[in-house]
C-alpha positions in Angstrom: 111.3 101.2 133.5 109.8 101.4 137.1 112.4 101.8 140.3 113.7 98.4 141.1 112.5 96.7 137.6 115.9 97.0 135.5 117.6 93.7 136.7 114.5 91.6 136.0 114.6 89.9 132.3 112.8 91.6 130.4 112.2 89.2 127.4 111.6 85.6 126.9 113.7 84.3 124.3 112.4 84.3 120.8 113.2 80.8 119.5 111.8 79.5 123.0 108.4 81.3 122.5 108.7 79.7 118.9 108.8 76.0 120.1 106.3 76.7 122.7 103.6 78.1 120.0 104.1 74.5 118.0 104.0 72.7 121.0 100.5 74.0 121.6 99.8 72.7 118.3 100.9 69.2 119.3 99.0 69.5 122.3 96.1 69.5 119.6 97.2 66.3 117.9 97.3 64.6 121.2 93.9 65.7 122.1 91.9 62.9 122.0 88.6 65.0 122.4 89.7 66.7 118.9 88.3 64.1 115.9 90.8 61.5 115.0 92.1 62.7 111.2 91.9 66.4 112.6 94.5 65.3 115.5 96.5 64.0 112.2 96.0 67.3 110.4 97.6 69.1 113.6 100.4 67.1 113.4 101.3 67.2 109.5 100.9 71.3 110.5 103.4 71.1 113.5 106.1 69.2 110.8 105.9 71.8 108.1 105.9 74.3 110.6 109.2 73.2 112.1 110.5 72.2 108.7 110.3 76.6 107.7 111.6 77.4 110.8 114.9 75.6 110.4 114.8 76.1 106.9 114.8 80.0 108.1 115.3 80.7 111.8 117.6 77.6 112.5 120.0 79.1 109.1 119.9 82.5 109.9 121.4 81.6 113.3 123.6 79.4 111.9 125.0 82.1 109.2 124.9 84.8 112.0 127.5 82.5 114.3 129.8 82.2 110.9 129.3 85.5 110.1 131.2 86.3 113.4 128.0 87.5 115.2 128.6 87.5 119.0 126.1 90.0 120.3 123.3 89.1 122.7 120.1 89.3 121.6 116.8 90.8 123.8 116.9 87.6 125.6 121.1 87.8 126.8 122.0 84.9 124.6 124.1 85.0 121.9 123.8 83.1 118.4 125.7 80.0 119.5 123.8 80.0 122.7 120.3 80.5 120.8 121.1 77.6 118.5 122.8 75.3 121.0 119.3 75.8 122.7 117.1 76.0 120.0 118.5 72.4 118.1 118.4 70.8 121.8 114.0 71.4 121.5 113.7 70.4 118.3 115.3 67.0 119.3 113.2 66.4 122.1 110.3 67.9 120.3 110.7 65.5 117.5 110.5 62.7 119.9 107.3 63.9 121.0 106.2 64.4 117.4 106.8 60.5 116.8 105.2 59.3 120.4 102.1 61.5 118.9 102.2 59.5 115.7 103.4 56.0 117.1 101.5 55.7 120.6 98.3 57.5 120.1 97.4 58.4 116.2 98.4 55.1 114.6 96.4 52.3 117.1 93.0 54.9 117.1 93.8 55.0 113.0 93.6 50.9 113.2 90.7 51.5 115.3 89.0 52.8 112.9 89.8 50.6 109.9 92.9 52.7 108.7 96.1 51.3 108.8 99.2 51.9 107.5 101.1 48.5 106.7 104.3 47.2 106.5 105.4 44.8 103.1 105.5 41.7 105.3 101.4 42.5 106.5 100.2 42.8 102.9 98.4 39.2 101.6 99.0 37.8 98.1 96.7 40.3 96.4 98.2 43.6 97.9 101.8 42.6 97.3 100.8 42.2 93.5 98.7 45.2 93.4 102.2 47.1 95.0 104.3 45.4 92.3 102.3 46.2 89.4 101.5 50.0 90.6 105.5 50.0 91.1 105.9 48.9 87.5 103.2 51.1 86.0 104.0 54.5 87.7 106.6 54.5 90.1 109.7 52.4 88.1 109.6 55.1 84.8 110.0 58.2 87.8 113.2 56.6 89.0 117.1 57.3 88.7 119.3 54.7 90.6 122.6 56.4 91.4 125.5 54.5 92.5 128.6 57.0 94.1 131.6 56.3 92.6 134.4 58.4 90.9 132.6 58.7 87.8 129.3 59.1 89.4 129.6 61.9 92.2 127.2 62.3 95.2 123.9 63.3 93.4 122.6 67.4 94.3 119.8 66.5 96.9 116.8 69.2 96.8 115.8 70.8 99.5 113.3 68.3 101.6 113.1 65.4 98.8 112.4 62.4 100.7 115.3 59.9 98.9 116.2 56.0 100.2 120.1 55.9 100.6 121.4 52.4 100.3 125.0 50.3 100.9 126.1 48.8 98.6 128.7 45.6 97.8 129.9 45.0 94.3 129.4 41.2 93.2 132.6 41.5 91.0 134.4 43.2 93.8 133.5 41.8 96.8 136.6 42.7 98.9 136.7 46.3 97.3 135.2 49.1 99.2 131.4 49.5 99.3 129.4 51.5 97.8 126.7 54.4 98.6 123.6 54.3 96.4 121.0 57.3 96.2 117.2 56.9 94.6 115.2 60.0 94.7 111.5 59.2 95.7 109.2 60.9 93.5 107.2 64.3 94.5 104.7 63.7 92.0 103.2 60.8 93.4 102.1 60.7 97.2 103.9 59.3 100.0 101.1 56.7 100.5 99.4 54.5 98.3 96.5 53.3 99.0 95.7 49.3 98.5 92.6 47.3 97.5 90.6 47.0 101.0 87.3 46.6 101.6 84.6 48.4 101.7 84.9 50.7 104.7 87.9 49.8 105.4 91.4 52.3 104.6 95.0 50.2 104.1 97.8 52.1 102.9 101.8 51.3 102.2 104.3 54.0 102.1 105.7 55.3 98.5 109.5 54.3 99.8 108.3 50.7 101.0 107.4 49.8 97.3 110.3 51.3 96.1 112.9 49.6 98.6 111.1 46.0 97.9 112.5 46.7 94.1 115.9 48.4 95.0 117.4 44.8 93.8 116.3 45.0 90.6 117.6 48.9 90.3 121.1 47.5 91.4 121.4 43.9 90.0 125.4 44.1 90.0 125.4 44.9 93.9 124.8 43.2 97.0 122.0 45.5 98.8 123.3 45.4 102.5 121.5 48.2 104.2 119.0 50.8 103.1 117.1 53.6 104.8 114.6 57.1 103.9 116.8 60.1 104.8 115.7 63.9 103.9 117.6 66.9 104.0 116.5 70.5 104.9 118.8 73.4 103.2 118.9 77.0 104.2 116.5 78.8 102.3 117.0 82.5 103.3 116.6 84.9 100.2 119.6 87.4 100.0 119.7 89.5 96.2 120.9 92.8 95.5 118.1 95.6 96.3 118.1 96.5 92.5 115.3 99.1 91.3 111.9 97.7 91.4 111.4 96.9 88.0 114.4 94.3 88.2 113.1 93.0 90.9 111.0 90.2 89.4 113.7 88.6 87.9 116.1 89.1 90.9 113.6 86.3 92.7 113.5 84.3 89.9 117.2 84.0 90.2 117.2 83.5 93.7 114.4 80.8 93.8 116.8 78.9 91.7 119.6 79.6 93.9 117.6 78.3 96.9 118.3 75.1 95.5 122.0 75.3 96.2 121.8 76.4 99.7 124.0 74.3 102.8 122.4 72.0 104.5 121.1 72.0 107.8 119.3 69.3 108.8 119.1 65.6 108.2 116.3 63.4 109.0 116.7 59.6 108.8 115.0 56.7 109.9 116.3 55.4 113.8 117.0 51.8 112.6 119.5 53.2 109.9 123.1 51.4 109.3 125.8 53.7 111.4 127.6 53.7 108.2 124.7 55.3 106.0 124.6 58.2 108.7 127.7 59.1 108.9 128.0 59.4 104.8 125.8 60.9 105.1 126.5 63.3 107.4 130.0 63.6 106.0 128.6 64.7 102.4 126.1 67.2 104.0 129.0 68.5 106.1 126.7 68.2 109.2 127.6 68.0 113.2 126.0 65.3 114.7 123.8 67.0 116.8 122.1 68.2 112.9 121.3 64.2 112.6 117.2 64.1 113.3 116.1 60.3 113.6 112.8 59.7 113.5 110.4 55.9 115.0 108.5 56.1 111.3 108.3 57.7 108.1 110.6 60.4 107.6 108.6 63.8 107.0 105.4 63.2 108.6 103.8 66.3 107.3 103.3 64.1 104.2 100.3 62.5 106.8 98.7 65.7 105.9 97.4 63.7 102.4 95.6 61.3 104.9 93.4 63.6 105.9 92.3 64.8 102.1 92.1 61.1 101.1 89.8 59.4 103.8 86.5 59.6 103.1 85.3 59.1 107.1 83.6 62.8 107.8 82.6 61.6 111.3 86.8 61.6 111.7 86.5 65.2 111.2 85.0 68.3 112.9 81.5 68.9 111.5 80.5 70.7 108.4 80.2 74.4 108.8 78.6 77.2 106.4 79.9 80.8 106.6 77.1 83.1 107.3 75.7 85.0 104.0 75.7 88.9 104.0 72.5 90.5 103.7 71.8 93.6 102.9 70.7 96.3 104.1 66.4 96.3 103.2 67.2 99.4 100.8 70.4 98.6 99.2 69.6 96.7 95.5 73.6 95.5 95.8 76.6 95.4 98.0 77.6 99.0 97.0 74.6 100.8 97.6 74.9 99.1 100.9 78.4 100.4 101.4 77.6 103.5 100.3 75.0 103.7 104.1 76.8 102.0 106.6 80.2 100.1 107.1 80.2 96.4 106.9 82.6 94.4 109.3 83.0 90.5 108.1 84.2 88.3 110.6 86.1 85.0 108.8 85.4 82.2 108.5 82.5 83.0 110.2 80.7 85.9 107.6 81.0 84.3 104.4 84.6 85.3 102.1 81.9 85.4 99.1 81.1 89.0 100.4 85.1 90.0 99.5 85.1 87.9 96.1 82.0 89.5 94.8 83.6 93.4 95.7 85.9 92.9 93.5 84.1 91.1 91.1 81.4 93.5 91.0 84.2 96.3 90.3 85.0 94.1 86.8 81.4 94.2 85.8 80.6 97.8 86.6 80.5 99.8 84.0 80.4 103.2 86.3 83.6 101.8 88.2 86.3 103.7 86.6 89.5 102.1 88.5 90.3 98.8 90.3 93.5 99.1 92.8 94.4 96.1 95.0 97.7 94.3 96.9 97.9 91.0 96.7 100.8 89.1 99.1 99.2 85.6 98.6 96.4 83.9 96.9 95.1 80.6 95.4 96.1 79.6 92.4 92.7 79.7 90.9 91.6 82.9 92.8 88.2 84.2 90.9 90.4 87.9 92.3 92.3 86.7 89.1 90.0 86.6 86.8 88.1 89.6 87.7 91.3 91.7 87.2 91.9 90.5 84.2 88.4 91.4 82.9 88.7 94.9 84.8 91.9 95.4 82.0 89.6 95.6 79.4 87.9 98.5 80.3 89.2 100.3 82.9 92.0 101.4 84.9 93.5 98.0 86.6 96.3 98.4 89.1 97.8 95.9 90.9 100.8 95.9 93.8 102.5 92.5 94.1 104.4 91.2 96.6 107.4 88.9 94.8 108.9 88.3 98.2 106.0 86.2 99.6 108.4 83.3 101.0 107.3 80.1 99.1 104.8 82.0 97.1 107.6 83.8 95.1 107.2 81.6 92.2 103.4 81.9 92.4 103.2 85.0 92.1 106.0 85.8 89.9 103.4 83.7 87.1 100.2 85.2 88.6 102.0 89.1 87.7 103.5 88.3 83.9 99.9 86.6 83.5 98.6 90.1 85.0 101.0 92.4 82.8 100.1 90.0 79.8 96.2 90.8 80.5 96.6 94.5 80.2 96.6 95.3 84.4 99.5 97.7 85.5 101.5 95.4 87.8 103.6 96.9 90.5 106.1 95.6 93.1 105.8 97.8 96.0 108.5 100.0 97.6 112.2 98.3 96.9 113.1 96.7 100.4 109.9 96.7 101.9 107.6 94.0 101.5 104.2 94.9 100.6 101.6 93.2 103.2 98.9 95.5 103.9 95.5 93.7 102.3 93.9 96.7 100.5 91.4 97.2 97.6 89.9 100.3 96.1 87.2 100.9 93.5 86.8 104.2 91.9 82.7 104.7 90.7 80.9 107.2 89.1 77.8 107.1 91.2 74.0 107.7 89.8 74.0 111.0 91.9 76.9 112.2 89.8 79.4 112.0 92.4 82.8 109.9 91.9 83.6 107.9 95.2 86.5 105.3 96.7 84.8 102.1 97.6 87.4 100.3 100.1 88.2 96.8 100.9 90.3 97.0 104.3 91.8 93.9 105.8 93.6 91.7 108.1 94.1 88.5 105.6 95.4 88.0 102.3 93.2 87.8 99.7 92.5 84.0 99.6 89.3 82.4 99.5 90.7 79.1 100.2 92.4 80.1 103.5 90.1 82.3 104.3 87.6 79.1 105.2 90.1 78.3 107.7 92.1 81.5 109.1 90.2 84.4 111.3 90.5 87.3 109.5 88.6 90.6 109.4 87.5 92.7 106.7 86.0 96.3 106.7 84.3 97.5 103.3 83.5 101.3 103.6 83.1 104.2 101.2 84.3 106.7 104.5 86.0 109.9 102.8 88.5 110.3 104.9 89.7 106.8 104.9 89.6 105.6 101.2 91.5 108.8 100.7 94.3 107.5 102.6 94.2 104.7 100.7 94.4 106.1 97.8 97.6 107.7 99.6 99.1 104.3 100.8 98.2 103.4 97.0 100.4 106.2 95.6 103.3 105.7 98.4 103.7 101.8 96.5 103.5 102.7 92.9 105.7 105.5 93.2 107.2 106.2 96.6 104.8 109.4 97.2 105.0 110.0 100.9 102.9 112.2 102.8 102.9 113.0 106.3 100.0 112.3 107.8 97.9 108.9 106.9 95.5 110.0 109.6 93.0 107.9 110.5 95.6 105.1 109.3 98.6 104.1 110.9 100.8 103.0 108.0 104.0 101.0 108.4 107.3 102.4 108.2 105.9 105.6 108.1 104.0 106.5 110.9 102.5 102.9 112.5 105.8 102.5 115.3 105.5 105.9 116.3 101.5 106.1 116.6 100.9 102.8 118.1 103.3 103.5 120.4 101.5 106.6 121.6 97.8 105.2 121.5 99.6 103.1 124.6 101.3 106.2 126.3 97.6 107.6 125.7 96.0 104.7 127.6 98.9 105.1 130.5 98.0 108.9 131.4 94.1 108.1 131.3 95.0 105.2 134.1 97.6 107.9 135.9 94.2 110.7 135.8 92.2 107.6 137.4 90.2 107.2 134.2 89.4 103.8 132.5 92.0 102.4 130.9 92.6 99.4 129.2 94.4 97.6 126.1 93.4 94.7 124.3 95.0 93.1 121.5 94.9 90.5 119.6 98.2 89.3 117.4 100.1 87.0 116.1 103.7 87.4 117.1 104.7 90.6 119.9 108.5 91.0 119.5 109.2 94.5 119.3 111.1 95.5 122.2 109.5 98.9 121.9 106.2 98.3 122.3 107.5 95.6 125.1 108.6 98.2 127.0 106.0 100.5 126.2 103.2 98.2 127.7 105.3 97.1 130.8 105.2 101.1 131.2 101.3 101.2 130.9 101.1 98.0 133.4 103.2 100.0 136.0 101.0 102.8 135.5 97.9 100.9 136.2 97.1 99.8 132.7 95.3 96.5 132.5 96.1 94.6 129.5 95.4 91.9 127.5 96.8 90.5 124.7 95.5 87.7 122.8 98.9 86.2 121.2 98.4 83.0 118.7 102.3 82.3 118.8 105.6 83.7 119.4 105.6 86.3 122.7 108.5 87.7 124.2 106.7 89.9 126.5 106.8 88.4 130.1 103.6 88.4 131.4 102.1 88.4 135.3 105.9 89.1 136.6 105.9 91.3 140.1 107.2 94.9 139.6 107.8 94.7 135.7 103.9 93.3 134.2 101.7 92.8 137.2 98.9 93.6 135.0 99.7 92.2 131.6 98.0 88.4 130.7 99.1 87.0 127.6 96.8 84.2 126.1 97.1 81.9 123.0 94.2 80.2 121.4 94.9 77.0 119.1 91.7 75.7 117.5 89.9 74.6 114.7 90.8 78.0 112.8 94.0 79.6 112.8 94.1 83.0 114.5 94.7 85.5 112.2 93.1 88.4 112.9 94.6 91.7 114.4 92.5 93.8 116.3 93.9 96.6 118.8 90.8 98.4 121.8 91.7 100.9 123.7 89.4 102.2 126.4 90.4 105.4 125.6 89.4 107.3 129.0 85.7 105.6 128.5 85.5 106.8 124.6 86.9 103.5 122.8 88.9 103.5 120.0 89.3 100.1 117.7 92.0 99.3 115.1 92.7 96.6 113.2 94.6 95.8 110.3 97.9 93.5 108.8 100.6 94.0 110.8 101.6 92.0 114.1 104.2 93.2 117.1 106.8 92.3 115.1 110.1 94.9 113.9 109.7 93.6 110.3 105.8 94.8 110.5 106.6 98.4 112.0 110.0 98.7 110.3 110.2 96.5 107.2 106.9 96.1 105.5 104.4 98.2 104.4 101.1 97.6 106.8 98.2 99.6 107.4 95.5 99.7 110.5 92.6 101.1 110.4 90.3 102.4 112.8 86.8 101.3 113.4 84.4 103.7 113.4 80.5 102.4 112.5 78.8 102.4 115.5 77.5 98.7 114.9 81.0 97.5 113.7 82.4 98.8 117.2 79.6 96.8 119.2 80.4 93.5 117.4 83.8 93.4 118.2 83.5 95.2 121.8 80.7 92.9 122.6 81.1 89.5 120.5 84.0 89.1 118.8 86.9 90.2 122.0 84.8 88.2 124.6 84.6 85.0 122.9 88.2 84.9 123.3 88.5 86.4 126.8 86.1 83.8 127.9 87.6 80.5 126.3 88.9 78.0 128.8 88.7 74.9 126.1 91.8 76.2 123.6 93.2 79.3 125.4 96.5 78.9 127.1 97.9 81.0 129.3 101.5 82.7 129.7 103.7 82.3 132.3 106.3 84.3 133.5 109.0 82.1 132.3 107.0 81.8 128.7 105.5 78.8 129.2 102.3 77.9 128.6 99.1 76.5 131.1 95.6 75.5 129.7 92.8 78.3 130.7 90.9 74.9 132.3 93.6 74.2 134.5 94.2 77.8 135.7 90.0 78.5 136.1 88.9 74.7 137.2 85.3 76.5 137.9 84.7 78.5 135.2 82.4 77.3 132.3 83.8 75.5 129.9 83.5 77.9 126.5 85.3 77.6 123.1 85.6 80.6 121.2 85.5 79.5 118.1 82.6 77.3 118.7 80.3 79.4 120.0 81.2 81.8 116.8 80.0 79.5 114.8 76.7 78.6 116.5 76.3 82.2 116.5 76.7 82.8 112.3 74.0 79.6 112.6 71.5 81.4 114.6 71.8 78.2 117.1 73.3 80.9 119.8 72.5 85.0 121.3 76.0 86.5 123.2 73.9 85.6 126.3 75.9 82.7 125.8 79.4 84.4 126.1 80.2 83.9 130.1 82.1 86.8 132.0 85.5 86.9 130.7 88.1 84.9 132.5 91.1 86.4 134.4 93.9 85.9 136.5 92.8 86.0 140.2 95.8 87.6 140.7 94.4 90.5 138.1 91.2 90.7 138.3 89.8 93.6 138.3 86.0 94.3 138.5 85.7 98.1 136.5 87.6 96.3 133.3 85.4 93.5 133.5 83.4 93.3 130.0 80.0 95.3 130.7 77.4 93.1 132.0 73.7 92.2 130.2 72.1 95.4 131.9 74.6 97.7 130.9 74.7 96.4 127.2 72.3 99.3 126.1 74.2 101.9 127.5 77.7 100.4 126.0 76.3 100.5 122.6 75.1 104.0 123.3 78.4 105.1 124.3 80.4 103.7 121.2 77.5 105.0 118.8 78.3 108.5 120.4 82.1 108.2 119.9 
């Protein structure tokens, strides 16, 4: 560090930068210029995404602090100080999460003809409908449980939604009373929807049907009080590293053992009896500052179902088609096309057909000899799948599969014996390192008698549902140099066959930490010798205290930087003597931002990566990853002059960081710049309705602006291409 920098604070605090991240995804829901059931979609997201991070990050602090963990993290807090912190926001974001549903979602909802009623608002017609649908497919899911000594406190999964209930004996009425437990149903949704008409959307929650029959379930009790309650359990994976042909069952033991993990959360309804709480609490062996009440239904990320069940399109964002590859006027297919140039696809935008039909063309290809691929997660009916299975039959099939996916693990456990079952060699990847770099190779015996590596290169899983809705980036290329390294990387995770140079790649744990780390003490002596320099990148987590420190080096050299973060940051940005010249900025849209892409000026000769792995230790230290470089002259262009820009200009869902970590829309920060999204305009431009005319000058700090790392202008456009097409 700099002279007179080493009693600033160098990191944000991990957990803050968390809740900050969801709470720009909130800021979506409350955004009335988003379309209503999309404002509900961003809310059902910001639920399940707090309900994995106390499921993970809020347990592992909590097993850290009984583990006797006193250290200070990056930040100077310790465990207890981080969680005391941490469960504080959630409280007070959970509030906010309910003013979202209660103040603004559910009167634009009745608005609009959908509403969500309560038993006493339903007419003659819609209590009978309720009844008989209670009879006919709720009643035969149900088991009433009274607590007594012969009938001990029932084993609560993790996140069921369940009614508790206090209970009187009839017989007994001066005896003690009695706690009763009914599991609501996960097969059948949270909302049912009621006879309305036509245009019109009336729904009554699952539990509400249920508690209007609890009488009947407990005819020899007095039902006093009653109330939803859910419970969130620690579901951190520990098993022995065993070798890796164990491993699969290892999981499968574990996923059942998730089950059984302590509790640390408990969400119940505000208006519940004191008495149900604090059972409640004493059975779950919970402080009270682990009680979560909610104004409404307990676990709103179940109002995700909303938005799949209305039928109202003009509550959505509009339609959009992917743009179709074509090819190149001499190529007859996609790997003749390959075979003379790269091709860059830019999801959601450029079609995820293009990726499907690789590997599908593979299986049909009776001159493709070998089919490799890593697969982390998928769809359940991925057509990936199916073409594997058919490449079994007659050729080599390899796959590398990652069990430790967390939530996918049982997914994938299925997808792999189906896989093994099929003929196609299944592999599980290095033993303690999860496998996460998105890589797929084709070995063909071309009609000029040569035998080349046709390469799918990636930033995204290999998903074709997500991948309508996540940014990603994928490279296809037939470049020597790189498909033999990925034939290398390919080796290293069926059987642990390190080399020591993956050059062009930067590979993770093997050589990623230590060359990304010098790509930025490359940019730092080009500013130092007065030559351009200048970092961008594009992530979606920067944690490593390495490469922290290693940028607020470049800044203090004269580096300008700018990093395009979609969530958690600990990096402070725009603080006086540390990061003058670092902006951090976070874009929440439509699409979730996915891809990773790393530009380095380069001294005026630009060099582009991108690839799977974030700023994270687990990425660089913990996983196996891979980046890639770009080198096809046109590839280069599209992301130096489309892809990077559209983000540097948006002022409608950029936010930018503060020193302190928090957050400040681009609009309020450049009132007179033009108002640009993104993500829009990417999309007009895959329609043809747009040129990159359209993109205005990137927007900075006016505290950081600086004219020579300003994105070349119109005039100058010619020459930029030029200049990359040399490099």
């Amino acid at each position: 560090m700099a002279t007179g920098t080493k009693k600033l604070k160098l990191f944000n605090g991990r957990d803050e930068s968390w809740m900050h991240f969801n709470r720009r995804v909130l800021e979506e829901a409350d955004d009335a210029t988003n379309p209503l059931l999309e404002r509900v979609k961003f809310l059902a997201i910001t639920c399940s995404n707090l309900d994995e991070y106390v499921e993970i990050r809020q347990a592992g602090l909590m097993q850290r602090i009984e583990d006797g963990y006193r250290e200070t993290g990056y930040d100077g807090l310790r465990p207890d100080e981080s969680l005391d912190a941490l469960t504080s926001e959630i409280h007070a974001f959970v509030d906010a999460q309910y003013a979202c549903w209660n103040d603004r979602l559910l009167p634009e909802m009745r608005k609009q003809g959908i509403r969500l009623l309560e038993w006493s608002e339903l007419d003659e017609d819609a209590r009978a409908f309720a009844l008989s649908y209670f009879q006919r497919e709720v009643d035969p899911l149900l088991t009433p449980i009274a607590i007594d000594p012969a009938h001990p406190f029932p084993r609560v999964l993790n996140k069921a939604l369940c009614l508790a209930l206090l209970l009187r004996p009839k017989r007994r009425r001066s005896g003690p009373l009695v706690l009763g437990v009914v599991t609501v149903p996960r097969a059948l949704p949270r909302f049912v929807r009621l006879p309305s008409t036509d245009g019109k959307f009336d729904y009554l929650l699952l539990q509400d049907i249920i508690a209007q029959n609890l009488p009947g379930m407990y005819r020899g009790y007095e039902l006093l009080a009653y109330t939803a309650f859910r419970v969130t359990r620690n579901s951190n994976l520990y098993f022995e590293e065993e070798e890796a042909r164990s491993l699969l069952e290892s999981i499968r033991v574990e996923l059942h053992n998730r089950r059984k993990g302590d509790a640390v959360r408990l969400e119940i309804e505000t208006g519940a009896h004191p008495e149900i709480v604090e059972r409640l609490r004493t059975n779950f062996e919970l402080e009270e500052d682990q009680v979560f009440r909610g104004e409404g239904p307990v676990n709103l990320s179940r109002i995700m179902f909303l938005y799949g069940d209305i039928a109202r399109p003009d509550l959505k964002f509009p339609p959009f088609a992917p743009r179709a590859l074509t090819l190149s006027r001499k190529a007859n297919n996609l790997l003749e096309d390959i075979r003379s140039r790269d091709i860059l696809l830019h999801h959601p935008y450029d079609s995820y057909d293009t990726v499907v039909n690789f590997i599908q063309l593979g299986a049909n290809d009776d001159a493709v000899v070998s089919m490799k691929q890593t697969l982390y997660r998928t769809s359940q009916d991925s057509p990936m799948f199916q073409a594997m299975t058919e490449a079994a039959a007659t050729k080599e099939a390899t796959l590398v599969v990652e069990l430790m996916a967390r939530f996918d693990e049982a997914s994938n456990i299925r997808w792999a014996r189906n896989m093994e079952d099929a003929g196609v060699q299944v592999f599980f990847g290095v033993v303690g390192l999860k496998t996460h770099c998105k890589l797929a190779m084709l070995v063909r015996r071309d009609e000029d008698g040569v035998t080349r590596r046709y390469c799918h290169l990636g930033t995204g899983n290999y998903n074709p549902v997500t991948a309508r809705f996540y940014t990603d980036l994928s490279l296809l290329t037939c470049d020597p140099q790189i498909t033999e390294r990925v034939h290398m990387v390919f080796n290293y995770l069926t059987a642990h066959a390190e080399v020591d140079d993956y050059r062009p790649l930067l590979v993770a744990p093997l050589t990623m930490a230590e060359s990304f780390l010098g790509l930025i003490r490359r940019e730092q002596e080009h500013a130092q010798a007065g030559r351009p320099a200048h970092i961008i990148a594009k992530m979606n987590a920067l944690l490593e205290p390495s490469v922290i420190e290693a940028l607020y080096q470049a800044s203090q050299a004269g580096v300008d930087i700018d990093l395009i973060i979609r969530g958690v940051c600990t990096l402070r940005a725009g603080v006086t003597g540390l990061s003058d010249r670092i902006r951090v900025r976070s874009i929440v849209g439509r699409f979730l931002e996915h891809s990773r892409i790393f530009h380095f000026a380069n001294g005026g000769e630009a060099e582009i990566y991108i690839g799977s792995a974030d700023g994270m230790p687990r990425n660089l230290f913990e996983r196996c990853e891979v980046i890639f470089p770009i080198r096809d002259a046109a590839a280069k262009a599209r992301i130096h002059d489309e892809i990077l820009p559209s983000y540097m200009a948006d002022t409608v869902k950029a936010r930018l960081a503060q020193p302190d970590g928090t957050y400040v829309r681009a609009s309020k920060v450049f009132k007179d710049a033009p108002v640009f999204s993104g993500q829009d305009f990417l999309m007009q431009l895959a329609e043809g309705k747009v040129s990159l005319d359209a993109i205005p000058k990137p927007t900075m700090s006016p505290k950081h602006t600086s004219p020579k790392q300003a994105r070349p202008g119109r005039a100058k456009k010619r020459a930029t291409r030029k200049a990359v097409a040399a490099d």
